[in-house]
VOBABA-11805 format. One record per residue (C-alpha): x, y, z negated. Coordinates in steps of 0.1 Angstrom, whole numbers, padded with zeros to 4 digits, always signed. Layout:
! residues N
XYZ...
//
This chain:
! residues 198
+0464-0810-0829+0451-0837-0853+0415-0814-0853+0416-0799-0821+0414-0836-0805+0386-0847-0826+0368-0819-0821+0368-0821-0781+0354-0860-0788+0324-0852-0778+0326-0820-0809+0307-0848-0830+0336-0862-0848+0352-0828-0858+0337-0831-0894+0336-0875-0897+0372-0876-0889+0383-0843-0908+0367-0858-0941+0387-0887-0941+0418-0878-0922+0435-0883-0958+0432-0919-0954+0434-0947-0926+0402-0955-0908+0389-0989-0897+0376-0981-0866+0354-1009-0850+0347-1004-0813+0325-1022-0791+0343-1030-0752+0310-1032-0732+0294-1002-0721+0310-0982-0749+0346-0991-0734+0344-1003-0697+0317-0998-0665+0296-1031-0672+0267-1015-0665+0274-0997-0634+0294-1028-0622+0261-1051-0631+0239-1028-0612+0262-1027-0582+0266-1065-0580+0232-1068-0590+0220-1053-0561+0243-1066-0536+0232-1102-0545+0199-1094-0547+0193-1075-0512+0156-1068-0522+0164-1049-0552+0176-1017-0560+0180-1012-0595+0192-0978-0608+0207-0969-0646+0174-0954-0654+0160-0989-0653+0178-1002-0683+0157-0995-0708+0160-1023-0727+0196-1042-0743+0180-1070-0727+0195-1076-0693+0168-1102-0687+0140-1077-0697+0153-1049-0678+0152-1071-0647+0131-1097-0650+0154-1124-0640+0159-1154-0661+0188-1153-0687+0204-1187-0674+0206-1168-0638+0224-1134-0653+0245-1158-0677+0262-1176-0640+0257-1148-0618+0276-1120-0650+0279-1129-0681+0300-1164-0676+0315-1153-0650+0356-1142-0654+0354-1129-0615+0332-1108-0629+0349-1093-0660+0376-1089-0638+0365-1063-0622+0352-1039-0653+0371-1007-0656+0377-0981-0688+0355-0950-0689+0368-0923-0686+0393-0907-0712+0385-0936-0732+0420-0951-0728+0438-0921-0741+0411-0911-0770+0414-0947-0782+0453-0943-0785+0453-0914-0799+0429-0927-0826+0457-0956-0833+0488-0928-0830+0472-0913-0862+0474-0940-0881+0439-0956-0875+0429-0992-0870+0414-0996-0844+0400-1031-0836+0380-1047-0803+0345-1062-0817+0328-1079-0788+0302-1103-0789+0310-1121-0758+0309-1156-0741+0341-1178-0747+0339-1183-0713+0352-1148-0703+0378-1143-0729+0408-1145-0711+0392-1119-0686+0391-1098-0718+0425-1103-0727+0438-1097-0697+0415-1057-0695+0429-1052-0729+0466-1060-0723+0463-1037-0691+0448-1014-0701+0452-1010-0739+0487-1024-0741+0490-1009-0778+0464-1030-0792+0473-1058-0807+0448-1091-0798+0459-1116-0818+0450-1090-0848+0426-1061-0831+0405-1084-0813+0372-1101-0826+0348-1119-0811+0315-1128-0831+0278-1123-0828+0278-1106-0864+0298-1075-0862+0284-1067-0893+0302-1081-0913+0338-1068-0905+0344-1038-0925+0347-1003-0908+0347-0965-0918+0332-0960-0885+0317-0982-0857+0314-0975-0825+0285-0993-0802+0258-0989-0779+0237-1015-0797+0208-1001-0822+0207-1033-0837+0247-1029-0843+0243-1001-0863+0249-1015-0893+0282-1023-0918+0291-1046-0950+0301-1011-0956+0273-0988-0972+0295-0959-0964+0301-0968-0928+0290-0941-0901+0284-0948-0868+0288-0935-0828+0261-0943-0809+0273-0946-0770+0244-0928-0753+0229-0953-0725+0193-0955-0712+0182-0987-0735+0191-0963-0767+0175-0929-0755+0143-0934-0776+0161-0941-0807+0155-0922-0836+0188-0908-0853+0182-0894-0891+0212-0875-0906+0210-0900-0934+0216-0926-0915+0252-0917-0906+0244-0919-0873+0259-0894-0842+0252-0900-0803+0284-0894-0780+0276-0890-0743+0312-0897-0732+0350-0902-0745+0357-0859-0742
//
């Protein structure tokens, strides 16, 4: 069971987790985009507040929101990013929810590393405690612009510029989204692209 389910996650993890099943994994997971629906939910509010608009997924070619839309950051920041109404809304992906506790049922630790505005934490809190009620928040959740620096085995992000660990050995699941298509993964960079949480 232990292979067979790492092996349907996305059959990139079959031989990462395999290798180290003999020990417990730090397992460092970005929320947004990796985790929840921002995106989608962004483009769909997006749109509605903006009636001239119609911005598709496809248009997100860039991690910057701002960039990708050519509003001002201050706008995005009341209208999204600030905004618990907003957060509240956000949903899991997909078989995330059950992939993520079955990563903690054998044995892993698993831990929330967001880089988001103080303003929306208890929004946060409260998807988490809904919807991952076996994690832990006073201990699994961290909030800091330098994920870097908290040791994992493997990190999980949609981020290029996240790709990296205080851990030389760290490898690394890159959440396929438009703003990441283009980058270039070497095998030596420890580096696999995961399309969804199957």
């Amino acid at each position: 069971n232990f292979i067979y389910f790492y092996w349907q996650f996305d059959k990139i993890c079959y031989n990462l987790f395999v290798e180290r099943s003999w020990y417990i994994l730090m397992i460092n997971i970005d929320i947004d985009n990796c985790c929840n629906d921002f995106i989608q939910k962004f483009i769909y509010y997006l749109n509605g507040v903006q009636t001239e608009t119609c911005f598709g997924l496809d248009d997100f070619t860039d991690y910057s929101l701002s960039r990708s839309t050519g509003f001002y950051n201050g706008y995005l920041e009341t209208l999204f990013f600030r905004n618990n109404n907003f957060y509240e809304q956000l949903r899991p992906l997909v078989n995330c929810v059950e992939t993520i506790q079955e990563l903690v049922t054998c044995g892993n630790e698993v831990r929330f590393v967001t880089a988001i505005r103080y303003d929306v934490v208890q929004a946060r809190l409260d998807f988490i405690k809904e919807y991952f009620p076996f994690i832990d928040t006073d201990n699994q959740l961290i909030i800091t612009n330098n994920k870097e620096s908290i040791y994992a085995d493997i990190v999980i992000e949609d981020c290029t510029d996240n790709l990296k660990n205080v851990n030389k050995d760290c490898d690394y699941i890159l959440f396929d989204q438009p703003w990441n298509k283009d980058f270039e993964i070497r095998k030596e960079d420890r580096i696999h692209r995961a399309f969804d949480w199957y």
